[in-house]
N, C-alpha and C positions, 0 to 999 in steps of 0.2 A: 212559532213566530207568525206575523202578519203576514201571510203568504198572497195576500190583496196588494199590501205596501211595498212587497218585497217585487211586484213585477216591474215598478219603476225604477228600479236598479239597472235596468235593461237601455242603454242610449238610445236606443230607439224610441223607447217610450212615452208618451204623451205629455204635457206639462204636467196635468192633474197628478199624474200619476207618479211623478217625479218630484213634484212635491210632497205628497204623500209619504212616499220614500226619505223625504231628508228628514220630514215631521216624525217619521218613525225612530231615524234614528238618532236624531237630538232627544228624543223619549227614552232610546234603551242607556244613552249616555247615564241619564240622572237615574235611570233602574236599578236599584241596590244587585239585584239577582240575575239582570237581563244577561249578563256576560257567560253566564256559567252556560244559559243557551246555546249560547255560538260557541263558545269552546264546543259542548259538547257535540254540536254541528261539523266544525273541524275535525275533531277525534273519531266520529263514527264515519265522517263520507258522506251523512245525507244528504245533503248536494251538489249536485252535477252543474248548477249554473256557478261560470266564472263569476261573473257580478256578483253574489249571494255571497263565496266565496270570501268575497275580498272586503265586504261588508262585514265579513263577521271579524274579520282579522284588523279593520277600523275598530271596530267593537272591542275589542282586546288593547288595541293600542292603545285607547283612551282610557279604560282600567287601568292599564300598569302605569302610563304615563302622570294621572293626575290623582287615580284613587287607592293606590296600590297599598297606603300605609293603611287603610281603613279595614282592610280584610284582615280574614282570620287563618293563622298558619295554615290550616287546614285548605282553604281557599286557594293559599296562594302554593303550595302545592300543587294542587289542582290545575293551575294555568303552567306551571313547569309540566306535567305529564303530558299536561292539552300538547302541548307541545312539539315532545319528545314523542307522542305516537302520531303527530302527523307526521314529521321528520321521517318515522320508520316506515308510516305508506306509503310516500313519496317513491320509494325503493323498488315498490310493491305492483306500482299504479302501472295500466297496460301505458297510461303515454304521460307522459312529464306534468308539468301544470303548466298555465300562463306565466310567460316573464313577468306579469306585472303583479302576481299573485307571489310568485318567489321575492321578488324585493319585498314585497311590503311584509312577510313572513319574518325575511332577514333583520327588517327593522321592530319590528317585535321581539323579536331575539334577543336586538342589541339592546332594548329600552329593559328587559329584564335581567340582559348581564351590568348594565351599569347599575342596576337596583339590586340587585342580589351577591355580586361577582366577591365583592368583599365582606359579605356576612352570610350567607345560606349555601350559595351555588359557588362553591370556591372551583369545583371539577369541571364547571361548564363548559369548558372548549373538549379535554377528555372525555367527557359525557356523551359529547357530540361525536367525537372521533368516534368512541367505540358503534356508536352506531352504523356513520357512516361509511368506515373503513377505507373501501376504496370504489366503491362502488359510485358509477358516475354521476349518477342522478342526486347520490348524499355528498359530493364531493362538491356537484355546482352549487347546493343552499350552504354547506361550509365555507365553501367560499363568499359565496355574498354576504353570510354572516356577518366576517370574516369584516367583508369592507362595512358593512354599518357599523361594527363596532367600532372602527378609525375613524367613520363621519362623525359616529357620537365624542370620540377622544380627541379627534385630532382636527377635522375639517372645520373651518371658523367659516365655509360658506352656509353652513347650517345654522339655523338663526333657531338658538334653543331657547330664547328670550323672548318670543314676541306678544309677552304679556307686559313688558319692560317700557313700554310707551305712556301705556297708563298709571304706572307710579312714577312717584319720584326717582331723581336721576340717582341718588343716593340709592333708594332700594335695587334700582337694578345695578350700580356698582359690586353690592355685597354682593347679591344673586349671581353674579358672573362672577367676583371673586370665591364665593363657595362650590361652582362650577367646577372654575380652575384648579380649586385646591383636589375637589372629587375625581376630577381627572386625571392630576399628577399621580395620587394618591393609586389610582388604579392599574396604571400605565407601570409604575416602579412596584409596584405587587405583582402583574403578566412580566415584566423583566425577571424576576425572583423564582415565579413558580411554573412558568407555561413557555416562556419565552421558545425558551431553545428546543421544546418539543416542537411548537407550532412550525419554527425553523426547518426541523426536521420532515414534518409532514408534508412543509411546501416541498422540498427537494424531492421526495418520495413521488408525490404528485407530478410534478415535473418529470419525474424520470420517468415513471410508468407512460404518460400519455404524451409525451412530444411527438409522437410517432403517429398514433392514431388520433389521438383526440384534440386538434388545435385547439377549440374554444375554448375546453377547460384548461390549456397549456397557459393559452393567452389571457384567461382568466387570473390565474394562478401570479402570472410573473404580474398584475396589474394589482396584485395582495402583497408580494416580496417588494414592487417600490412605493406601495404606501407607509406599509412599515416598517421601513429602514430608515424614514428619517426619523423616526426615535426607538428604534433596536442597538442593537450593540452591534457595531457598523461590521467586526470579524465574524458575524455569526452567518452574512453573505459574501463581503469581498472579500472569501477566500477561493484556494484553488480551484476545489470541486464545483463549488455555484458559478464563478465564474467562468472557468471552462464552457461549465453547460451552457448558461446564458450565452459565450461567444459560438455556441453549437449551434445557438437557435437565429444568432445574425446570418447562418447561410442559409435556412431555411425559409422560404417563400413565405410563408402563412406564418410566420412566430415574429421572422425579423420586427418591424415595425412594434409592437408590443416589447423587444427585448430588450430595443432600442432608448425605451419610455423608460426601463427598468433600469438601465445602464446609468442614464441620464439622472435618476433618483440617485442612485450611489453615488454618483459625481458631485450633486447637491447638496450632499449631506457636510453639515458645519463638524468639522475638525481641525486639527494642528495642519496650522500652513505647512510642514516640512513633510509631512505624512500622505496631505492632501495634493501638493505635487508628485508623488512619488506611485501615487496612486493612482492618477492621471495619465500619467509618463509611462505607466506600468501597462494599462488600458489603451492607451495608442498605438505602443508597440504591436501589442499583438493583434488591435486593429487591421492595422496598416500590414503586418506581415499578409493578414487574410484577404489581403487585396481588397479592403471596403475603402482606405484611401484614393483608389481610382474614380475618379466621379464619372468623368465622361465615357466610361465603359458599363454605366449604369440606366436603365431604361425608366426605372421603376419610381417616375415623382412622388410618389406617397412615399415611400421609405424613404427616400433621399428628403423628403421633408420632415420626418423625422428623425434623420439623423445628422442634419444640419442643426436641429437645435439640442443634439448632444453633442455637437462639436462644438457649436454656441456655449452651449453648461460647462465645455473641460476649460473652453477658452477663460470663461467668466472667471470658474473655479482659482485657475492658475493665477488672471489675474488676482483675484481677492488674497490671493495666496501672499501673491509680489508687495501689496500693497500692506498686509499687516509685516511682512518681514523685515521692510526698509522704518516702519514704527518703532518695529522691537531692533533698529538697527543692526540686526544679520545681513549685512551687507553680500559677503559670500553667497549666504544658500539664493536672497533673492535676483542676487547676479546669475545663477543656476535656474531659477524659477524663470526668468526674463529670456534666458534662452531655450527653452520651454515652449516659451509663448510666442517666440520669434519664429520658430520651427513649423509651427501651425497657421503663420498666416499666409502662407502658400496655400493651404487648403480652405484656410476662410474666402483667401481672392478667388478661387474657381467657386465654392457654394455662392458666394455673392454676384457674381456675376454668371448665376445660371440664368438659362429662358424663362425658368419658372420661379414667378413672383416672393412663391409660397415659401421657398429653399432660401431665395434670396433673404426673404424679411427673416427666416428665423434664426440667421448668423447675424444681423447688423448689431445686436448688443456686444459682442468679440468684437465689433471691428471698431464699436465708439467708443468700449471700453480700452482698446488697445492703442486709440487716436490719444484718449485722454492720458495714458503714461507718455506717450511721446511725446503730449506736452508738458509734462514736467521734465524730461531728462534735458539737460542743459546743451548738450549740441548732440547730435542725431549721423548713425551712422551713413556710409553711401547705400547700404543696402535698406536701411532705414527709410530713407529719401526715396528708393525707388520704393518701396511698399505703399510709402503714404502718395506718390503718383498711380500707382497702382489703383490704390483706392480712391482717390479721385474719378481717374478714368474708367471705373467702372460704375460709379453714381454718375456719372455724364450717361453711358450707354444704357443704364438702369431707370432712367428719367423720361425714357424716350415711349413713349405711347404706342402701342404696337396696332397693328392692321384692325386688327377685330374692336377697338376702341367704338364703341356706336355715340357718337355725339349727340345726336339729333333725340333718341331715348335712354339715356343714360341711367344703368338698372345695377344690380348690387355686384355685379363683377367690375362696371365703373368706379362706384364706388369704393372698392377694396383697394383698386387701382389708385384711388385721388389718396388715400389712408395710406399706401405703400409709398407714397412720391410724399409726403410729409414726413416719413420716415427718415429719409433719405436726403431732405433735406436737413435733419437734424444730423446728418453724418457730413453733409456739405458745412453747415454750420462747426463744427468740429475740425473738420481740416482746417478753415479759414483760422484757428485759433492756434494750429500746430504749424501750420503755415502760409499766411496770408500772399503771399510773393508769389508761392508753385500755383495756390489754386487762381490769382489773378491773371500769370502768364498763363494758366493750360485755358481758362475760359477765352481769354481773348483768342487764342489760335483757333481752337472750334469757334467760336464767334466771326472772323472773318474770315475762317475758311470757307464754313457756309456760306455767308451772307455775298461772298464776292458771287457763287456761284445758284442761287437760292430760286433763279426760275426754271433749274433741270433737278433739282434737289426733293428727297420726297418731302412730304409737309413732318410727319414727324422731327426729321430732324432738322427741319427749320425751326421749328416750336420748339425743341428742345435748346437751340444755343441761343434764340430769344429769351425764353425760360432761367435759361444760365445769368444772362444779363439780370434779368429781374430780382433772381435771388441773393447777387454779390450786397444786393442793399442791407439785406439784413444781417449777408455772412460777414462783411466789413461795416460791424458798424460806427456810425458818425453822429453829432449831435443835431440835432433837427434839420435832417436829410442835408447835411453840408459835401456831399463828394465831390465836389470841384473844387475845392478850396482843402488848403492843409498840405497833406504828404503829393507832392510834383508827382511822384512816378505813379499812383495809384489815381490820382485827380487826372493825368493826361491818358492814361488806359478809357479810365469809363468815358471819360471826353471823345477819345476816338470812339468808341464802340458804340456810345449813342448818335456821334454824328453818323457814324455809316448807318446805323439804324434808322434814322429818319431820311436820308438822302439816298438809301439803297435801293428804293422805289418797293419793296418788301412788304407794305401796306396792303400792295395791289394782290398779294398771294392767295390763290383761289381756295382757302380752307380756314374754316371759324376759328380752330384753333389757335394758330397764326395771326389771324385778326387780332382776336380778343388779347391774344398774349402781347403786339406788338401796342396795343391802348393802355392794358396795363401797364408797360415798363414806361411810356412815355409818361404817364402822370405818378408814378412811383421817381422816377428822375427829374422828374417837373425843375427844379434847379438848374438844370443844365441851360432853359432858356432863357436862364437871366444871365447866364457865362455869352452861348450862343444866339440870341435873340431873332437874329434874321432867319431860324428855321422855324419860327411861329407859325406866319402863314400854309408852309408844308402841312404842319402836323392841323391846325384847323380843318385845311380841305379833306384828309381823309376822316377826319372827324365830320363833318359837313353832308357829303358825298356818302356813294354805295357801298362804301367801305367801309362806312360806319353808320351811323344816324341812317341810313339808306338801304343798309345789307338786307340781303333775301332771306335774311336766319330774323326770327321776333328774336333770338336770346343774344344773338350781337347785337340788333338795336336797344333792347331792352337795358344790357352791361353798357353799352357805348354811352347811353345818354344819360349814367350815373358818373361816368367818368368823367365825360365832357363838362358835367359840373363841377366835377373836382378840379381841373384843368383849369378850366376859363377862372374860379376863385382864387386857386394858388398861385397865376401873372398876372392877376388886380391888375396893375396900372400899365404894364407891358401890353395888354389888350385893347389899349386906347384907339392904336390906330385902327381898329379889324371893327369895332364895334357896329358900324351904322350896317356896315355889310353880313356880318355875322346876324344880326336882328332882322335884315332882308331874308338873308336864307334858310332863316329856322322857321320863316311866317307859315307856311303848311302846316310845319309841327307843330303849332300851338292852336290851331282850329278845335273848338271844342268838337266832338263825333256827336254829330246826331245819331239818337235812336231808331233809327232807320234800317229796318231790315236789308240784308247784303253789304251794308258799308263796313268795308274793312281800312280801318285808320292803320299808320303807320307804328306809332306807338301807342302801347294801352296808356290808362289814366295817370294811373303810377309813374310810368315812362315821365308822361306830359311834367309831374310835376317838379320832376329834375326842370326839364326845357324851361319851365316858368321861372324856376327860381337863377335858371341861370342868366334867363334875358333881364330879370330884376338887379343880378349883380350888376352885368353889363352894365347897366343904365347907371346906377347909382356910384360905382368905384370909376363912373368915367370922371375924366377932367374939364365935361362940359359944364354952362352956368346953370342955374337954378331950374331955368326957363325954359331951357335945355332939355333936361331931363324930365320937367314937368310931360313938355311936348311926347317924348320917344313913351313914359308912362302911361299917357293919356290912348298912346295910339297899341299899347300891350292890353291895356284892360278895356278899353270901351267895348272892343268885337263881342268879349266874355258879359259886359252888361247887357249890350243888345240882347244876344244870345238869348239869355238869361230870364228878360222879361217874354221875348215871343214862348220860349219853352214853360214859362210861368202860366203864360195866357192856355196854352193846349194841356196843360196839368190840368185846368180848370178845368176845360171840356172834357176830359176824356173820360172813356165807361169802361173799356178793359181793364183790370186791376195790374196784367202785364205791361200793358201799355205806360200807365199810372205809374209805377215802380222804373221802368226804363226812362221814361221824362224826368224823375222825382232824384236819379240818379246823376243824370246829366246834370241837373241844378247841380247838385251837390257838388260834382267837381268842377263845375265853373265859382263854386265859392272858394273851392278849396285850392286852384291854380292862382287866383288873386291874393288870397290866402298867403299861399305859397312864394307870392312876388316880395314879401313884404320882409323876410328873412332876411335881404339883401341889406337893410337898415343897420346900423349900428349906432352904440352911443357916440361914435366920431360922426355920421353921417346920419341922421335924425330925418323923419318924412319929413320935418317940417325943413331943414335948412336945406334939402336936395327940393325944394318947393313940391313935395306932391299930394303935400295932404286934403286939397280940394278933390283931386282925384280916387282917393280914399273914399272920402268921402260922401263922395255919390256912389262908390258903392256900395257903402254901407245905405243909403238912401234904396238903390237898386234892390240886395236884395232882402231886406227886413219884410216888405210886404211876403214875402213866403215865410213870415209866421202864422200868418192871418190862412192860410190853405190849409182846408179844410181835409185833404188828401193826404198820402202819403207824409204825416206829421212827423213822425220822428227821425226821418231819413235828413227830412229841410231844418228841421230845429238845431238838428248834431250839428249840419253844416255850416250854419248862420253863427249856431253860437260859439262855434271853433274859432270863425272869423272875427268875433266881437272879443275874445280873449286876445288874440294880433292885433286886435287896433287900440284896446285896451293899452297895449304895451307901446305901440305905434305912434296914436293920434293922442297920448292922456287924455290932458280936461276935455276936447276937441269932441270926444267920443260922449261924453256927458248926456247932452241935451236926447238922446238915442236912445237911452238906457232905460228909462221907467217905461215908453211905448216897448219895447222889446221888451220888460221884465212882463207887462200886464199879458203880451200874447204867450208869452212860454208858460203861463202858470193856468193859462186856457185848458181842461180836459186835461188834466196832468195825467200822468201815471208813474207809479215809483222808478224807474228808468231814468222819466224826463226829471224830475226834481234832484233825481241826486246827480243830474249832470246840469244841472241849473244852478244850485248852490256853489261850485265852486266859482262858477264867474261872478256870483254878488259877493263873496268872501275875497275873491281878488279885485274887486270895487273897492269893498269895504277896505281892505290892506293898505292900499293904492292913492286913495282919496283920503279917507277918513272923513274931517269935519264936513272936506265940502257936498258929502254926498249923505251926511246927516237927516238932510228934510227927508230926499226921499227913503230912505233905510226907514225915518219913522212912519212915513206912509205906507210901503210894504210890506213892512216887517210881519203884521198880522196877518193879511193874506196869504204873505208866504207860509208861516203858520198853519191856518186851517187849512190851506192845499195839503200841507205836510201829516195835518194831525188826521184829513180827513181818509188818505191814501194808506196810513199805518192804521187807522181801524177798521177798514176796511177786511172782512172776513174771507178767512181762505181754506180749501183744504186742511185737513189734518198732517195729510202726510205731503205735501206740496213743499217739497224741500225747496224747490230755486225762487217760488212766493216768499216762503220763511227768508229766504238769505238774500232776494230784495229788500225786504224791508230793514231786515238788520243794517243790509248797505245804508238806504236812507236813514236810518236812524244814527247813523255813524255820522250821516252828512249833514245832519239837522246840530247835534252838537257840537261840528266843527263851525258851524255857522254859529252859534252861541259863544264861539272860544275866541271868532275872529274880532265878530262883533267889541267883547270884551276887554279880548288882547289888540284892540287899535284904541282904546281909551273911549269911548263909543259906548258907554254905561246905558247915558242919556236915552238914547233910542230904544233900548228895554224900559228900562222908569219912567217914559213918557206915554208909555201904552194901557195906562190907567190899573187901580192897583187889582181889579179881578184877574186883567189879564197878565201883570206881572207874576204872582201866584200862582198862575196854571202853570208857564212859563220856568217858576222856578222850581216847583214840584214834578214837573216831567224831568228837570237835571235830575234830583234826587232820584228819581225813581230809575234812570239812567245809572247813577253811579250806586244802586243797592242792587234793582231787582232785577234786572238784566245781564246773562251771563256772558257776557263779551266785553272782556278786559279791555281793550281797545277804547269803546263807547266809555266805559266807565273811567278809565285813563283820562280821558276828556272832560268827565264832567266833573274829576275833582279840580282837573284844573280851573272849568268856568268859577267851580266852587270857589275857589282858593283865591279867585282873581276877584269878585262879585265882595269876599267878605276886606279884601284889601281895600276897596274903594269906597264901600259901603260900613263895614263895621265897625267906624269908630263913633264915639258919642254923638257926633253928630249926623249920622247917614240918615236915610230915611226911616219914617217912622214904621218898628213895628219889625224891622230886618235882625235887630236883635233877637226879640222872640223866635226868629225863623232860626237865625243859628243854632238857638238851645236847642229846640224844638225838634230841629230836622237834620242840619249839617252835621250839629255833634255825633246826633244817633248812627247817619249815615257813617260815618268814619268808623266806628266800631263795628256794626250793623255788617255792609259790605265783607271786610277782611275772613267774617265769620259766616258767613257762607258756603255750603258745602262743594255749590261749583267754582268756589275763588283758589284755584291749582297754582299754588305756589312755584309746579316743576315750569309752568308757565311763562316765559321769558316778560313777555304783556302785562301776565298778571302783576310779575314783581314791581313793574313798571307804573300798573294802576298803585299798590300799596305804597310807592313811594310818592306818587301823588296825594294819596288821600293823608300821609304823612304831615306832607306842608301845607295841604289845609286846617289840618289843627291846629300846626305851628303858627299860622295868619291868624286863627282864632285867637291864640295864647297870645300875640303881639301884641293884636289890635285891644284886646277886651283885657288881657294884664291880671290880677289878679282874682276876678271875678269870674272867669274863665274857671282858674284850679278850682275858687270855693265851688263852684256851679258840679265840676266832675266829684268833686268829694262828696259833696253831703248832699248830693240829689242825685246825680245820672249814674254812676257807677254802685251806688246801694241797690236803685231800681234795676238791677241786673244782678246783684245776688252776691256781688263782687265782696272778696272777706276784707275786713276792714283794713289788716296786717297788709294787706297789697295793696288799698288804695293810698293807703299814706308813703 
């Protein structure tokens, strides 16, 4: 071998050299002979480098896996010995091999018993035993075998298909159905002829090393519960396996693995009457062994998994209950149901352990066991206390504990916020078995707290605030209606949110508490149209240091998302607060200069809630036109001033830092004005709330930052974001603006700026149509050669994200051709003289043939399609005929038959049923002379047999 190549095998290794390495062995991949090297490498020892090692056993893998039919028995021989005499040095070796050398062994194994196992190598597990016997080192690669053989059989997380992308979805169907069938097929052969030896081996195995050897024990019982979910389930749950397995729940070092193994057998699908009885069987003597005692147990790891074998008996039984009352056995699942009732004493203790981990792995038992009580028609008392039980342990399970770090909240927070979604879906659950308990039991904790809430720790103040928040979703209503409807449910939440905004609880010195008390007041937002005169309340802490003010950035940051949610959903109920709420947010709408050390209250982001919420203000108020012009005028002007002095210092400035930090400022002073404009609706138009002179000068403001010769593409995004809002805003109004703003954006273009340039003249064009004719035909060209000059533009070869700009703009250039089209807007192409229509229409074609992106091509049968609608009848312009024969018909054949047109292509399908209906427009329009034209001219010049053209 390349023993140069072979040093880059080594991770430490240098790039070159690890290159090298991979160059080599994509080289011995396609070597007819290369493989028989590295077996023969594995079989003698010669060497001692791990890396090299495990190379050569890639080497192997890829032979069996893709080349294995190509060899000669004699060959394949040869890789079963390679084999078989590593296996027996193994035994031999003064020290083990690497783990990661043993797996990949194992998986060589398995790729040659799913190839051989039913035609060559019928002995392969016997084969292997007699080598390995009992010896421990042959015992842990029997094992691992062992489990590769059930990833290749049985694990669907092994992706044995991932060639299946690149054909069709049909071929990989078969391909996975030929899988399936090889698998079945394999599985019911090892049932027939190996099964119950291998059975026998595990036990052997087991018995010899539970004493001395855990890994291999633990190893062992981790092979008896993979393969029992398709063994012959008596061939373990009987007395002697069982036994042992409950031998090894009192041992330290096995429990947890036995537990796993337990859990397997409890999973395994059988007869409901068999499957309770086998459960019931397995508790027993659980619970005799004292493993029912939880809180005499120290050991969270095992109690974590063995909370989710009490989870799997729970599951089991039910599944059990639920097909028995199908097959109407009323009896046994009355028997099965008290089963399941006897268990939830033990579910209420795992669930309401301290640790997270026990808790989450019972809640399927306890949502599975919620959901039959809500089917049984009335519920006993012991019933009733369960499901309060369970309640009141998602109440104290909710509750955030000491070490919660809010300020950097990292993956144990995280587990945390994933564990309380949980749990809320169990709160959700009771509310459906019984809405009434869990309304009474929230409101007790709810004003238990809250009466007592400034001696209370903050946890469980967040948590009965929390409680409130969540009854929104567990009771739910049609568009947040809870104060209205059912009296006892509408006067619960009514009390509970007035003590919430009148408990003075706002004031509570922890984020949590905050954030949580802003949330429920704008999740109950309704309540201040029942209540109204506690508006002002909830404003000032919204207002103040309790919100919009807080010393946390991530409660002002949440607060002032909210506050806009707020102040939108009492529209007209905020009539009176208005002039004074727009006084005390004036701070928070200061744009921040780029001024080193200034630290503003909210970032940008933040700011554009603040803006869009002073714009509702203004505009849902019930003042007059004149009104609102004024309150408008005095929102945007600071942001125009602003805007031009920070224009004028862009000019000057020579730092590029600097230049970027000014350039950015603009940008959000467009995009807070921007942001104002939201407020509008089709009820409330700039124009009839009078503000669209005010508009208007901004848009005057800040167009000159097209012409900035700086920082270009920061100010264009931003100008032209705004001109798309006033677009919608100011319509015709916006007009006279548009061709100065079209000629700076097509300034020094680059593919970036054009394809974010195109969709605002396509939403012109949409928008206007006729009136914006003149000029579409005066720019239409320019825009053009901007476009055509930016795509031929030369690039790298391998400059992937150059390639997939320009594809973007070329996607964007014939959506502009579609818009043009599809608004009736022919004229503006046909008046561009006929060389330049020509060019124009030949880049379609060449769009919808020679470019592989369905997409673009999608498009250009429809300009196709659309162009010969308007154009191709008798009377279109002169010479459009010839172009159809000539080019469109070609195209429509031409395209489909391409070898990059991937029908498995959802797109693709999507272009060929375009290119469809532009024949069928051909066929309309042109009638007969159409078919004569495919008959006896275009389809002969393609070779087509005559039998098929007719």
């Amino acid at each position: 071998m390349d023993e140069q190549a072979l040093l880059g095998l080594n991770p430490n290794a240098d790039a070159d050299f690890r290159q090298r390495a991979l160059a080599y062995f994509e080289q011995l991949k396609i070597s007819q002979d290369a493989w028989q090297v590295c077996a023969e490498a594995l079989a003698q020892g010669i060497y001692s480098d791990d890396h090299i090692k495990f190379f050569c056993f890639q080497v192997l893998e890829h032979q069996v896996k893709f080349k294995y039919s190509e060899l000669t028995e004699v060959q394949q021989q040869l890789i079963r010995e390679t084999l078989i005499t590593w296996l027996q040095a193994q035994m031999l070796n003064p020290q083990p091999e690497k783990t990661f050398i043993r797996n990949k062994a194992a998986q060589v194994f398995a790729l040659l018993f799913v190839t051989e196992y039913l035609t060559k190598w019928p002995k392969f597990f016997f084969d292997i035993l007699s080598v390995v016997d009992l010896n421990p080192r042959g015992v842990d690669m029997y094992l691992r075998i062992l489990m590769a053989v059930d990833a290749e059989l049985v694990d669907r997380d092994v992706v044995h298909t991932s060639e299946a992308s690149y054909y069709f979805a049909l071929t990989f169907a078969l391909h996975f159905q030929k899988e399936a069938r090889r698998n079945t097929l394999l599985k019911d052969t090892m049932r027939e002829q190996c099964i119950p030896s291998l059975v026998e081996s595990w036990y052997q195995i087991l018995q010899n090393y539970q004493y001395n050897n855990s890994e291999l024990t633990c190893q062992c019982l981790e092979v008896v519960g993979a393969y029992v979910s398709w063994i012959d389930l008596s061939l373990i749950a009987n007395e002697r396996f069982i036994n042992m397995l409950l031998g090894h729940m009192s041992v330290e070092v096995l429990r947890e693995e036995a537990c796993d193994c337990l859990f397997e057998i409890v999973n395994k699908g059988m007869d409901p009457i068999d499957k309770t009885k086998l459960v019931e069987s397995l508790c027993q003597v659980l619970q005799s062994a004292g493993l029912f005692s939880i809180d005499q147990e120290d050991d969270v790891d095992f109690l974590a998994r063995f909370s989710k074998l009490v989870n799997g008996m729970g599951q089991a039984l039910i599944a059990s209950w639920t097909k028995l009352i199908k097959n109407g056995d009323m009896k046994s699942a009355q028997d099965t149901l008290q089963a399941i009732e006897a268990k939830v004493a033990l579910m209420l203790q795992l669930l309401i352990h301290e640790d997270d981990d026990i808790s989450s792995n019972i809640i399927g038992f306890c949502y599975d066991y919620l959901h039959i009580l809500k089917q049984l028609s009335a519920l006993s008392d012991q019933q009733k206390a369960n499901v309060e039980a369970i309640m009141l342990a998602v109440m104290k399970k909710l509750t955030y504990d000491e070490e919660y770090n809010f300020e950097n909240e990292g993956e144990d927070e995280a587990m945390f916020v994933e564990y309380r979604k949980q749990l809320k879906l169990l709160l959700d659950r009771l509310a459906q078995v019984s809405p009434e308990l869990l309304l009474a039991s929230v409101r007790r904790v709810f004003n238990t707290t809250l009466q007592n809430w400034q001696t209370t720790r903050f946890m469980e103040v967040e948590v009965a605030i929390r409680l409130l928040y969540m009854l929104a979703e567990a009771l739910p209503v049609s568009h947040g209606a809870h104060f209205s409807g059912d009296v006892t449910k509408a006067t619960a939440l009514q009390d509970m949110m007035r003590t919430l905004v009148t408990s003075g609880v706002s004031a509570y010195q922890h984020t949590s508490v905050t954030l949580e008390f802003f949330e429920t007041v704008v999740r109950y937002e309704k309540f201040f149209s029942v209540e109204p005169q506690h508006i002002p309340t909830v404003l000032m802490a919204f207002l103040d240091h309790r919100g919009l003010r807080h010393s946390s950035p991530k409660v002002r940051s949440r607060t002032a998302y909210l506050f806009s949610r707020f102040v939108k959903s009492l529209n007209k109920q905020m009539n009176p607060f208005i002039e004074d709420v727009l006084n005390r947010i004036q701070d928070l709408l200061e744009l921040s200069p780029p001024e080193n050390g200034y630290q503003a209250l909210l970032s940008s982001d933040d700011q554009l809630f603040i803006y869009e919420t002073a714009g509702v203000l203004i505009v849902n108020s019930e003042y007059s036109a004149e009104r609102k012009q004024v309150l408008m005028r005095n929102l945007l002007t600071p942001l125009m001033e602003k805007f031009k002095v920070l224009l004028e210092k862009l000019m000057m400035a020579q730092d590029e830092d600097r230049q970027m930090a000014l350039a950015d400022c603009l940008n959000h002073a467009v995009g807070f004005a921007s942001r104002t404009s939201k407020a509008f609706s089709n009820k409330q138009t700039v124009k009839q709330c009078g503000c669209s002179e005010v508009y208007l000068d901004c848009l005057q403001t800040f167009l000159p930052a097209l012409s900035c010769p700086l920082q270009k593409e920061v100010l264009r995004s931003g100008v032209r974001t705004f001109l798309h809002r006033m677009i919608i805003c100011l319509e015709e109004e916006v007009l006279p603006f548009i061709p100065s703003a079209s000629e700076h954006m097509l300034k020094d273009c680059e593919a970036k700026d054009l394809q974010e340039f195109i969709p605002l003249i396509n939403q012109i064009t949409a928008k206007f149509k006729a009136q914006v004719s003149p000029f579409l035909q005066q720019m239409f060209m320019p825009l053009l050669h901007a476009i055509f000059e930016v795509l031929l533009l030369p690039a790298e070869e391998n400059d992937q994200s150059a390639a997939l700009e320009k594809q973007m703009l070329r996607r964007s250039y014939f959506a502009f051709l579609q818009t043009v089209t599809g608004s009736g807007m022919s004229e503006v192409i046909a008046n561009q003289g006929a060389e330049n229509v020509e060019r124009v229409l030949f880049t379609v074609i060449q769009g919808a043939v020679d470019y592989p992106d369905p997409i673009a091509q999608k498009t250009c049968f429809i300009i196709l399609s659309k162009l010969v609608e308007l154009w191709g009848s008798k009377d279109g312009p002169v010479g459009f005929a010839d172009f159809v024969y000539k080019h469109i018909v070609p195209a429509c054949f031409l395209a489909p038959l391409k070898q990059t047109f991937d029908l498995a292509d959802a797109q693709t399908v999507l272009a060929l049923s375009e290119c469809a209906v532009t024949l069928k427009t051909i066929h309309l329009k042109r009638g007969p002379e159409c078919v004569q034209y495919l008959q006896q001219e275009y389809l002969p010049s393609l070779q087509v047999a005559p039998e098929i053209i007719q």
